[in-house]
N, CA, C and O atoms as CSV, one atom per row, in Angstrom:
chain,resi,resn,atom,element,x,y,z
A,1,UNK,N,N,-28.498,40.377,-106.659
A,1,UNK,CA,C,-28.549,41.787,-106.334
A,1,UNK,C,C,-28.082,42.609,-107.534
A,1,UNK,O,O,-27.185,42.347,-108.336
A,2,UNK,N,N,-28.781,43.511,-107.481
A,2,UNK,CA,C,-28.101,44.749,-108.833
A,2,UNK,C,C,-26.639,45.130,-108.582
A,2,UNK,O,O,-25.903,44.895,-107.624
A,3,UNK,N,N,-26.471,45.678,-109.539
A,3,UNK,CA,C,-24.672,46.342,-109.499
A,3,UNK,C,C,-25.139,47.786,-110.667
A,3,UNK,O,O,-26.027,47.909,-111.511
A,4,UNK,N,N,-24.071,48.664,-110.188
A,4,UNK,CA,C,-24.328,49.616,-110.373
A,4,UNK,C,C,-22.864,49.662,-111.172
A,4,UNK,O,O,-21.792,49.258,-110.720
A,5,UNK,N,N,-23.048,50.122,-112.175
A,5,UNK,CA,C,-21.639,50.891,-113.493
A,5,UNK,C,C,-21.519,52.447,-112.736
A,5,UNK,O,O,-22.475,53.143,-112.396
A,6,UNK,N,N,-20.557,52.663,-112.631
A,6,UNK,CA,C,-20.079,54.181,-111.973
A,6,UNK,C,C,-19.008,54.451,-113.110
A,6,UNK,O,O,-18.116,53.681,-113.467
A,7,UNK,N,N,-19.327,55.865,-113.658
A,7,UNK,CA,C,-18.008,56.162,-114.704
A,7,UNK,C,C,-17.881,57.254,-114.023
A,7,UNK,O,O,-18.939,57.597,-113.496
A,8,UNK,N,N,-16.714,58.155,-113.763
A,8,UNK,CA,C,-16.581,59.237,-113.431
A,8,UNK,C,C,-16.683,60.220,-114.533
A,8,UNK,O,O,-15.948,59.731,-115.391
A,9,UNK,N,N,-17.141,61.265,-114.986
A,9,UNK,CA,C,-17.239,61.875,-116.001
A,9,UNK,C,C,-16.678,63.457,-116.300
A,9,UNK,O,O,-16.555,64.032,-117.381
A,10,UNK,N,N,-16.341,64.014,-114.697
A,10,UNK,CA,C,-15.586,65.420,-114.288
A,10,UNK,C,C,-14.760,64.962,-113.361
A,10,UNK,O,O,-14.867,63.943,-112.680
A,11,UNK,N,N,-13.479,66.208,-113.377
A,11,UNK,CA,C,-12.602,65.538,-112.146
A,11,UNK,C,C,-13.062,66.244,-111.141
A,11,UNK,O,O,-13.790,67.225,-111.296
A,12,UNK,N,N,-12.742,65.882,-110.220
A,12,UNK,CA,C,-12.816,66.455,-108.040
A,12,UNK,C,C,-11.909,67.321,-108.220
A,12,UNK,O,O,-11.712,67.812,-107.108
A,13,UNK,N,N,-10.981,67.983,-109.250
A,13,UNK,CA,C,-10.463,69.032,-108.954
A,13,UNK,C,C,-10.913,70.344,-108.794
A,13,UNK,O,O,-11.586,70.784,-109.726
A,14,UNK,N,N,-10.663,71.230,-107.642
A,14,UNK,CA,C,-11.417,72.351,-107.305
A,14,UNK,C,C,-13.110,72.229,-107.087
A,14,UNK,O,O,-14.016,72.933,-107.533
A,15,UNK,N,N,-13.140,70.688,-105.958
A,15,UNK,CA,C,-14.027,70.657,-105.710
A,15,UNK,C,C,-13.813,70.081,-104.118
A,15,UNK,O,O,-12.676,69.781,-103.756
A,16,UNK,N,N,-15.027,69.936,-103.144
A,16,UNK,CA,C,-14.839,70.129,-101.452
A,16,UNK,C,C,-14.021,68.451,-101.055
A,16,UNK,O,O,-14.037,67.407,-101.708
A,17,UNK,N,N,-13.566,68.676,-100.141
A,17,UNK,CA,C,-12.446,67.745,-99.943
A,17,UNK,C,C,-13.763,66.530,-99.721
A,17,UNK,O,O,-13.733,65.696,-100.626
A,18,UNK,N,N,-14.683,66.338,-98.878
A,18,UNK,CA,C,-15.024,65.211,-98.988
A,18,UNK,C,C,-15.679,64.815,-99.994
A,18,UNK,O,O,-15.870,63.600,-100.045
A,19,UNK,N,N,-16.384,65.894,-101.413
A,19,UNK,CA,C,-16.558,65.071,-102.951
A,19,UNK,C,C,-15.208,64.483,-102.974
A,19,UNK,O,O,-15.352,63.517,-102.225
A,20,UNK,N,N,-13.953,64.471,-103.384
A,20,UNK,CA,C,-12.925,63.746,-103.575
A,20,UNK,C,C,-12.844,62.817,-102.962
A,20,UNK,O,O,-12.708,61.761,-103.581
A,21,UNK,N,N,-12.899,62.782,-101.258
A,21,UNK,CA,C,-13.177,62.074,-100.723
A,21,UNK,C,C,-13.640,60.745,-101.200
A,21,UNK,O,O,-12.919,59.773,-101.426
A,22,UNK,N,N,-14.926,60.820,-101.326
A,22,UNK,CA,C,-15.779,60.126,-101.712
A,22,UNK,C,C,-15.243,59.205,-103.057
A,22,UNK,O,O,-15.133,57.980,-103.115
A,23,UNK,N,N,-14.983,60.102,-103.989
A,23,UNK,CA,C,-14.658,59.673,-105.748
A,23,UNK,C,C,-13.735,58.326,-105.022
A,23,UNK,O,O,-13.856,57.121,-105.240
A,24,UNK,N,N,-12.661,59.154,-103.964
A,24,UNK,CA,C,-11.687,57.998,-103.755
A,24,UNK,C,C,-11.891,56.679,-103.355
A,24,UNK,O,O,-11.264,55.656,-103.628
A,25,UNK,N,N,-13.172,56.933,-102.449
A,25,UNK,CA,C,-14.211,55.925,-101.427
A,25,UNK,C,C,-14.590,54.761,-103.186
A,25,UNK,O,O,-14.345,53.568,-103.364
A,26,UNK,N,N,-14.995,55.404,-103.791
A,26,UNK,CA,C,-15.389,54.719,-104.434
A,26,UNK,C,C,-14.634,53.981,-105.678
A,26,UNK,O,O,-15.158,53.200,-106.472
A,27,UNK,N,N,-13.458,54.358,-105.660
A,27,UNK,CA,C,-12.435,53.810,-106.714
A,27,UNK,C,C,-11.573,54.493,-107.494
A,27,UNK,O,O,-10.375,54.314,-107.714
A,28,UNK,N,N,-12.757,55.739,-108.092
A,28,UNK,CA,C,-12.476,56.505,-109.193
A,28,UNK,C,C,-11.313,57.338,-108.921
A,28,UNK,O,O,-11.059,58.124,-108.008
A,29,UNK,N,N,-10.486,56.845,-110.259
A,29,UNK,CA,C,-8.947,57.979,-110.030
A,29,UNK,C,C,-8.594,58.815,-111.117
A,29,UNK,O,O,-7.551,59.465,-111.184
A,30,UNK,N,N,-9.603,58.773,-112.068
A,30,UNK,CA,C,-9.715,59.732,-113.057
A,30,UNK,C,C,-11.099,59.634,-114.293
A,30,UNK,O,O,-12.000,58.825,-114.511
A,31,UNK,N,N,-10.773,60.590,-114.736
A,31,UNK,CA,C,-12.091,60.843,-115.838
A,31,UNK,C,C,-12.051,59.687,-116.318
A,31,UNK,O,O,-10.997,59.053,-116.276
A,32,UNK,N,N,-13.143,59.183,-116.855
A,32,UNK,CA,C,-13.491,57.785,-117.585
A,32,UNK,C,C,-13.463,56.584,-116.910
A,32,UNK,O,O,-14.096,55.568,-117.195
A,33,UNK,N,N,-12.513,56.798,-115.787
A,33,UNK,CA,C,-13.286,55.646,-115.222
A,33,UNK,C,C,-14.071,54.457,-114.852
A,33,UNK,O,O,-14.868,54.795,-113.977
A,34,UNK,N,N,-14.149,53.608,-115.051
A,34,UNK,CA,C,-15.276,52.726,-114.760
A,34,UNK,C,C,-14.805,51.931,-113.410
A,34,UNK,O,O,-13.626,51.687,-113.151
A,35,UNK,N,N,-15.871,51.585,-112.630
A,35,UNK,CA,C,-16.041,50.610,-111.787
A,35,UNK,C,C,-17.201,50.055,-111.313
A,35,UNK,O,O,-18.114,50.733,-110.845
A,36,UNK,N,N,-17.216,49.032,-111.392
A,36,UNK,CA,C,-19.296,48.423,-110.697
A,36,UNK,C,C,-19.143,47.882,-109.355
A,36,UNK,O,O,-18.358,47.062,-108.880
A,37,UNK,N,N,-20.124,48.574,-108.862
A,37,UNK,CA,C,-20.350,48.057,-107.187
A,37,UNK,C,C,-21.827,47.239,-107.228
A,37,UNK,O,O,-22.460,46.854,-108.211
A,38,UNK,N,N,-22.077,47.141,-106.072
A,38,UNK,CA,C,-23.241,46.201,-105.592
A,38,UNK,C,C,-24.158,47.029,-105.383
A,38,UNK,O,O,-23.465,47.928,-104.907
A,39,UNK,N,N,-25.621,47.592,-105.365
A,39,UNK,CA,C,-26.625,48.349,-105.077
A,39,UNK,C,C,-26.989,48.015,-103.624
A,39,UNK,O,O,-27.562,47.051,-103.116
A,40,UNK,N,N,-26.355,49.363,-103.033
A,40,UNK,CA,C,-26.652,48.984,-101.516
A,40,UNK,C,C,-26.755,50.687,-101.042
A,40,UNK,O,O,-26.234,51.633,-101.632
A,41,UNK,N,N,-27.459,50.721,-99.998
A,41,UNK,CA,C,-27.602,52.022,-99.490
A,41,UNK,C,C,-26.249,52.899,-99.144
A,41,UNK,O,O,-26.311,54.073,-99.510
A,42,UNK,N,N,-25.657,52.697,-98.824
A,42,UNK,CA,C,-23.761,53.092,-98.309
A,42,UNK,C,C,-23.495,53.332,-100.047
A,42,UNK,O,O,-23.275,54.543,-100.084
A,43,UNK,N,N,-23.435,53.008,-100.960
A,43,UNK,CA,C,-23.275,53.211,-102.096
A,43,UNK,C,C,-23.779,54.099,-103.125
A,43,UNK,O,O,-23.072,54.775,-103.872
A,44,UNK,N,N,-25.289,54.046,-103.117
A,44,UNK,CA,C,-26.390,55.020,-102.979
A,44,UNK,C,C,-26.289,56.659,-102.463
A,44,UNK,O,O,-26.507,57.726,-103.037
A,45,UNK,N,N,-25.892,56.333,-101.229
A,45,UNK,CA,C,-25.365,57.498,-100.393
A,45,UNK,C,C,-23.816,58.264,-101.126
A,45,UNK,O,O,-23.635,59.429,-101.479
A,46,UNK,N,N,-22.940,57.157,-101.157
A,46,UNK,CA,C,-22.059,58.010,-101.855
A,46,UNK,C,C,-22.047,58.634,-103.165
A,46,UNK,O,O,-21.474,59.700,-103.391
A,47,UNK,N,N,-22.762,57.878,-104.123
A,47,UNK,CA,C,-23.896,58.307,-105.364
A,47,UNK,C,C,-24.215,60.146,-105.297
A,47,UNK,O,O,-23.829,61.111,-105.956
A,48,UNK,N,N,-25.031,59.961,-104.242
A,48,UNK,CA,C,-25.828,61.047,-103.777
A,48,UNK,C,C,-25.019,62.553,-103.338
A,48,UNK,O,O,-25.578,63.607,-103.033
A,49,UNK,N,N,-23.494,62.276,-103.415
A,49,UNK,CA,C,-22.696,63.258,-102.672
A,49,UNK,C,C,-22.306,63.885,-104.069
A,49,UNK,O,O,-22.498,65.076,-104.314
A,50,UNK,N,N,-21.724,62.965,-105.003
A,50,UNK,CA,C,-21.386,63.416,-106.129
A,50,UNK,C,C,-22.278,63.179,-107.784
A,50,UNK,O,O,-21.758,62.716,-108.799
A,51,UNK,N,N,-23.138,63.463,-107.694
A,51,UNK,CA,C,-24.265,63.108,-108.555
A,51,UNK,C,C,-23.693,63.691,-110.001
A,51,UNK,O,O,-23.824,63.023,-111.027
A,52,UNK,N,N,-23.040,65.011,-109.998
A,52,UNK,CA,C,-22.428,66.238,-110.967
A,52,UNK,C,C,-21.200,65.309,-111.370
A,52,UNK,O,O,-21.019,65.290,-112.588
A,53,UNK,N,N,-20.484,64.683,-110.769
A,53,UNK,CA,C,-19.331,64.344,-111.494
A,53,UNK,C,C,-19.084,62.460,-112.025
A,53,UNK,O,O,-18.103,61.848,-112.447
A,54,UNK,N,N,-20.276,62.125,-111.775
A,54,UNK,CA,C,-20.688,60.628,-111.922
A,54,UNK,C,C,-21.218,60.689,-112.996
A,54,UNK,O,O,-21.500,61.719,-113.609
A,55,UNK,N,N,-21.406,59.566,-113.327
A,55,UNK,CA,C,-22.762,58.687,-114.288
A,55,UNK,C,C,-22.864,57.125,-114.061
A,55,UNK,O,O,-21.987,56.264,-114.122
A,56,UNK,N,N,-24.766,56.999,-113.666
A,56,UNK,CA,C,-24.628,55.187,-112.642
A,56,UNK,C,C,-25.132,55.011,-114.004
A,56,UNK,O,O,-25.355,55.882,-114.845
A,57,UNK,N,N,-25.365,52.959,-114.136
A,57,UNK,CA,C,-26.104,52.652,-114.910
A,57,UNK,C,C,-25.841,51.433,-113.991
A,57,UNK,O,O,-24.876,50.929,-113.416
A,58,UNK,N,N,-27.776,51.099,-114.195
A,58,UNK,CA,C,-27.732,49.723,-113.743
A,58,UNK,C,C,-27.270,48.381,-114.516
A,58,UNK,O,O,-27.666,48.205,-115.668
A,59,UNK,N,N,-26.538,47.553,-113.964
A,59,UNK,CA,C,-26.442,46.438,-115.206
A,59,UNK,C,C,-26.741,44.907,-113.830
A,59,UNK,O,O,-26.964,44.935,-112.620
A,60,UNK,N,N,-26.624,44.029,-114.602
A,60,UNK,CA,C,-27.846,43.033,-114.523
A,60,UNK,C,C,-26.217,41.961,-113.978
A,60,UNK,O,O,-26.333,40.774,-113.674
């Protein structure tokens, strides 16, 4: 299965409680960031909430 590189690239500060939410859902606890998940729809979806303060890359 794919995996997805997530860097966070802006912070969730002064932004809606569930973008933060989410950043948290997904690991990220500050700018630069990195973490890789699994390519799955639930993941995708959270992708999709914060698109502005992310950056994906697929890796193999």
């Amino acid at each position: 299965m794919t995996r997805l590189k997530v860097r966070q690239t802006r912070s969730g500060i002064g932004r809606k409680q569930n973008q933060r939410e989410t950043l948290r859902s997904l690991g990220l606890k500050r700018i630069g960031h990195v973490v890789v998940k699994e390519d799955r729809p639930e993941i995708r979806g959270m992708l999709a909430t914060v698109p502005h303060l992310v950056a994906v890359e697929e890796v193999d």
